[in-house]
C-alpha positions as CSV (number, residue, x, y, z in Angstrom):
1,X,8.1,-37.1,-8.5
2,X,8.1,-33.7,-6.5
3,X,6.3,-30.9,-7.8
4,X,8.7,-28.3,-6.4
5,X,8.6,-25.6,-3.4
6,X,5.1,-24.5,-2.4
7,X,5.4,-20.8,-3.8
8,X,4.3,-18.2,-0.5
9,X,4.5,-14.3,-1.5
10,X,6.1,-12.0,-0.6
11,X,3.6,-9.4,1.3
12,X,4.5,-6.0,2.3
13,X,2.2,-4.5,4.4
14,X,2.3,-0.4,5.1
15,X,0.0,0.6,8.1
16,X,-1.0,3.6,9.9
17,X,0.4,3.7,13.7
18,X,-2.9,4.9,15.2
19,X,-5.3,2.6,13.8
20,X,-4.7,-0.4,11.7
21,X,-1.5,-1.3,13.7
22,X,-3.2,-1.3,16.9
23,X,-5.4,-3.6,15.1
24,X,-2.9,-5.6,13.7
25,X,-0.6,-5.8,17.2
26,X,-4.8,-6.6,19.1
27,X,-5.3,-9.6,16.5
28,X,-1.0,-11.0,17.5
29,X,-2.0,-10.4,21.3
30,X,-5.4,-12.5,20.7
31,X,-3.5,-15.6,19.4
32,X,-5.5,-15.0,16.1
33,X,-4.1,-16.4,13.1
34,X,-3.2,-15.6,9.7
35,X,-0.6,-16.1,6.7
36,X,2.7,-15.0,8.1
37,X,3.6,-13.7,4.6
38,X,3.4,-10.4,4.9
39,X,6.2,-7.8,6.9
40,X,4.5,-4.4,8.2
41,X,5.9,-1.5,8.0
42,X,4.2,1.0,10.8
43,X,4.0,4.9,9.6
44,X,2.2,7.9,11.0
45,X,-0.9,8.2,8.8
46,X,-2.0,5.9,5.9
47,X,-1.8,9.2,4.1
48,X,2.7,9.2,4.3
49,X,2.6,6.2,2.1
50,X,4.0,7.6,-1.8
51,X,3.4,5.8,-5.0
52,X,7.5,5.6,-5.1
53,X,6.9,3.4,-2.0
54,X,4.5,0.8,-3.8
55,X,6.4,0.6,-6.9
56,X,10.0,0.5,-5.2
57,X,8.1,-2.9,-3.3
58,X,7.4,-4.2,-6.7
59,X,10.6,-3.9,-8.4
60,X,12.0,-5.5,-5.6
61,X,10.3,-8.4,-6.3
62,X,6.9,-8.5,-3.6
63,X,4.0,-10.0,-5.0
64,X,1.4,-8.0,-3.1
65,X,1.0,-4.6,-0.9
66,X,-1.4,-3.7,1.6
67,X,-2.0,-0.3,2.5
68,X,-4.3,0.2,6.1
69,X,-5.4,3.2,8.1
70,X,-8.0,4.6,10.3
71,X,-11.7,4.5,9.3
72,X,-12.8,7.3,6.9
73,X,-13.4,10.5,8.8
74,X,-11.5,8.9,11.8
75,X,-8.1,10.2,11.1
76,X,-6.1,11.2,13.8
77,X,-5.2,14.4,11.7
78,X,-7.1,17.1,10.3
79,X,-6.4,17.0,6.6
80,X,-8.3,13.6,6.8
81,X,-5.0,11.6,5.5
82,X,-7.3,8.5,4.8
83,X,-8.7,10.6,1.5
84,X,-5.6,11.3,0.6
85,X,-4.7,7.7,0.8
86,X,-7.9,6.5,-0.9
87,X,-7.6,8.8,-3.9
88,X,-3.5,8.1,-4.2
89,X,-4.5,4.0,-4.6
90,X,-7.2,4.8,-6.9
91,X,-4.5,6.6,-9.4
92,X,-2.2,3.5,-7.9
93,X,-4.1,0.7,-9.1
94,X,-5.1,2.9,-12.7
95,X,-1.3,2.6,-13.0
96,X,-0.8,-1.1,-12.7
97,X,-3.4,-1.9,-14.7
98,X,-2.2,0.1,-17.9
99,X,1.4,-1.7,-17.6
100,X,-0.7,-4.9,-17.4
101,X,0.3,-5.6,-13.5
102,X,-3.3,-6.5,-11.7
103,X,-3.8,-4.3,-9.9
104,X,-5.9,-6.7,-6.9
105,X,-1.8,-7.2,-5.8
106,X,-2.7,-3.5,-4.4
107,X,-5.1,-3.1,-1.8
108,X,-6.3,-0.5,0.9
109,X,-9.0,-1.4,4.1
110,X,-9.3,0.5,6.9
111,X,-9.2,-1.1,10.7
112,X,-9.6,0.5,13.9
113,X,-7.2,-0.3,16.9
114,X,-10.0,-2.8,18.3
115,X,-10.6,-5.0,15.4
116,X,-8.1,-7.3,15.5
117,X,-10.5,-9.7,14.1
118,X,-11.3,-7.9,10.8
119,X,-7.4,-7.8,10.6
120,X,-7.1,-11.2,10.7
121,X,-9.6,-12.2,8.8
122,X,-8.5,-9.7,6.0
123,X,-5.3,-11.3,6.0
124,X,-6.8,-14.8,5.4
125,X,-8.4,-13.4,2.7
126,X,-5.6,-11.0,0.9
127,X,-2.8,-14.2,1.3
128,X,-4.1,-16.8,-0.3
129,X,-5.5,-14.2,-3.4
130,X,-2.5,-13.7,-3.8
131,X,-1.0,-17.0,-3.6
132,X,-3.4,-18.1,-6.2
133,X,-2.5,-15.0,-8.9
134,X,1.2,-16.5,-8.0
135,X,4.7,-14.4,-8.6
136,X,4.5,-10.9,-9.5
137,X,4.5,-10.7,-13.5
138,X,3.9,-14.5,-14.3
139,X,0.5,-13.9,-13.9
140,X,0.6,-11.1,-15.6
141,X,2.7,-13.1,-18.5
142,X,5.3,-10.8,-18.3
143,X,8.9,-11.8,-17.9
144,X,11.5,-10.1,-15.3
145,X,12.8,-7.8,-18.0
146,X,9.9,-6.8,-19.2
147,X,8.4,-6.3,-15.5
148,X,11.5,-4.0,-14.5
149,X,11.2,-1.9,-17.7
150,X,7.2,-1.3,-17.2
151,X,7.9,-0.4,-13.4
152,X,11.0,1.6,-13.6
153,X,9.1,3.5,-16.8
154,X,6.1,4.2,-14.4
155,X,9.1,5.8,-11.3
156,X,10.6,8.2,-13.3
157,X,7.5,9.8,-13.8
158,X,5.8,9.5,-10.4
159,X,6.8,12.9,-9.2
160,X,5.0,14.8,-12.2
161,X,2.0,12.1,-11.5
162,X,2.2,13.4,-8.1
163,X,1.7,16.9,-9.2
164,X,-0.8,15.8,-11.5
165,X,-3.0,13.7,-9.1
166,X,-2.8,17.1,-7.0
167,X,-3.8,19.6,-9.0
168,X,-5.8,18.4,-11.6
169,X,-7.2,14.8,-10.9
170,X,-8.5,15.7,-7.6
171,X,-8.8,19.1,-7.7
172,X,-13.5,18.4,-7.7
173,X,-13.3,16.6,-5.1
174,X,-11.2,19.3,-2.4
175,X,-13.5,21.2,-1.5
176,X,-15.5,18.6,-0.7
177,X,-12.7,15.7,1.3
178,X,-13.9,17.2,4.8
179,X,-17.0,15.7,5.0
180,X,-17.3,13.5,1.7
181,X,-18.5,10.0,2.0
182,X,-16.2,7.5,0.9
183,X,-19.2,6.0,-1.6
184,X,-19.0,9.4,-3.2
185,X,-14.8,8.9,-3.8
186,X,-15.0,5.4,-5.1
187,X,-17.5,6.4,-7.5
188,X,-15.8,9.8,-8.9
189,X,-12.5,7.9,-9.4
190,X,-14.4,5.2,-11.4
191,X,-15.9,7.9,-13.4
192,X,-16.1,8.3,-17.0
193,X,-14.6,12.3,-15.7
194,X,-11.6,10.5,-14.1
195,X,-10.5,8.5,-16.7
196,X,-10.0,11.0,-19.2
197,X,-8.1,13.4,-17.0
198,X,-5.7,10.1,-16.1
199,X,-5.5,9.8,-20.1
200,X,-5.0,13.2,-21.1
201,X,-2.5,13.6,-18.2
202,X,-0.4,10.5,-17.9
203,X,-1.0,8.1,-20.6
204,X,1.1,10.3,-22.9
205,X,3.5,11.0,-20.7
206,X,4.0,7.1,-19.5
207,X,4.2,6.3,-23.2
208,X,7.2,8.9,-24.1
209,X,8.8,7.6,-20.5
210,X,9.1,3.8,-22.0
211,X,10.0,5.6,-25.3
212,X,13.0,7.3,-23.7
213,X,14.1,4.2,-22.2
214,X,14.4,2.2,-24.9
215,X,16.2,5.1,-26.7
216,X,18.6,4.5,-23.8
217,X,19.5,1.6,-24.8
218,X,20.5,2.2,-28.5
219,X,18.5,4.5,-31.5
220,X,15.4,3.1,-33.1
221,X,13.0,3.5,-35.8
222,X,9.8,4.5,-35.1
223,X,8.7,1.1,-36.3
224,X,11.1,-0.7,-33.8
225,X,10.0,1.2,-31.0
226,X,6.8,0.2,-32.0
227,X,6.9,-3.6,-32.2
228,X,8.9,-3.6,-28.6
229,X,5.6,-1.2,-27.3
230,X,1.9,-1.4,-27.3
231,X,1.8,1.4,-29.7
232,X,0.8,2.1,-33.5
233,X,3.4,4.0,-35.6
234,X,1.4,7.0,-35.6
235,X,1.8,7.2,-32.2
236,X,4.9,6.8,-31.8
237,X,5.6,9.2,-34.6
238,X,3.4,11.8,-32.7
239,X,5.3,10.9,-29.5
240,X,8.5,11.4,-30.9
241,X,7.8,14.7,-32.6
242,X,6.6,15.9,-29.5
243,X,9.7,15.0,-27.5
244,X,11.7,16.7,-30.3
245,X,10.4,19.9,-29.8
246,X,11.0,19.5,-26.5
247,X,14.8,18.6,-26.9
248,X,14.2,15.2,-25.7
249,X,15.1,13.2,-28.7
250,X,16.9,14.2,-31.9
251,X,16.1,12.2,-35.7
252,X,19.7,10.8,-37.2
253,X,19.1,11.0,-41.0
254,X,21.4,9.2,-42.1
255,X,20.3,5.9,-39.4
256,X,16.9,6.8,-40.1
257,X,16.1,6.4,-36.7
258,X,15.6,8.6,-33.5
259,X,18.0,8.8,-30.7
260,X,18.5,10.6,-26.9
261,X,19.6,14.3,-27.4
């Protein structure tokens, strides 16, 4: 009895034209091999890839994305795009994780032009990872609706999470991109420092965007939107009278529930 297709993912690979796809185009002329499940996408500098990129990918159903550029301090530009690259995956992969998306199906690596070997061999590493984590969301245990409502929750609000990740969630570290080690990034975006800003500054924010989606659908009770959420009622509660100050949301009293404005 046949077990079904062999499940491949779908890989979509974003890479920066001076470096890694030099790299990547060394290891194809070298004969070296690797998964062919992954499509590349060439662009200028590591640093032009948006967090509307990576989660357009996703909703469109790729399992994994791979994000390469030049070696730190080796960018071919002088705002040192890789930094801006590094700190944009950090906040990337903080993302996926609090909509329960793993946030391994996101990775960055530098290459150079001449190591089409470490290309390869990166490859033949990333693949099968995430052949063995399997289709985006099952993994995860989430279904397709639930997938699309988490991602499309997490869009709408990536250009204030742009602004954010700007000014205020790497605003210690500008002075400092230039010449910083990339030790001394990895550690401030795992820092205790960084993960309050991330929850004062988008948690909330991420919350009320699901919030106004499900209001989209129909009006709810506080206690309805929270059994369909990961929230408590007092949450939700302070949510909502938050977004009715705002005009976001208004309270029907005679439906005891809240609805869009």
């Amino acid at each position: 009895m046949g077990t079904g297709p062999e499940f491949n993912p779908k890989l979509l690979g974003m890479i920066c034209n001076w470096c890694c796809y030099g790299g990547a185009d060394l290891c194809g002329v070298s004969r070296l091999q690797y998964p062919p499940h992954i499509r590349l996408i060439r662009v200028m500098c590591s640093a032009r890839v948006d967090l509307a990129y990576i989660f357009r990918a996703f909703s469109n159903g790729v399992d994994g994305v791979f994000i390469g550029g030049c070696h730190i301090n080796d960018c071919h530009y002088i705002t040192n795009g890789n930094y801006n690259a590094l700190g944009m995956v950090k906040i990337c992969k903080k993302l996926l994780e609090h909509i329960g998306i793993n946030p391994e199906r996101l990775r960055l690596e530098w290459v150079s032009a001449g190591e089409g070997i470490r290309f390869a061999n990166i490859m033949n590493e990333y693949a099968p990872r995430m052949k063995k984590l399997g289709p985006l969301g099952k993994s995860e245990g989430m279904d397709k609706d639930q997938l699309k409502f988490k991602i499309e929750a997490v869009t709408r609000l990536i250009p204030y999470i742009k602004l954010v990740e700007r000014e205020r969630l790497r605003a210690p570290l500008k002075l400092r991109e230039a010449t910083e080690p990339e030790e001394a990034h990895n550690k401030f975006f795992g820092s205790d420092e960084l993960n309050r800003l991330f929850n004062e500054t988008i948690v909330d924010k991420l919350a009320i965007s699901q919030i106004m989606l499900l209001l989209q659908e129909k009006p709810l009770s506080t206690g309805e939107i929270s059994g369909k959420l990961d929230l408590s009622p007092s949450e939700v509660a302070r949510h909502m009278s938050s977004s009715s100050r705002h005009g976001l949301v208004r309270y029907d009293e005679s439906r005891k529930c809240f609805a869009l404005a």
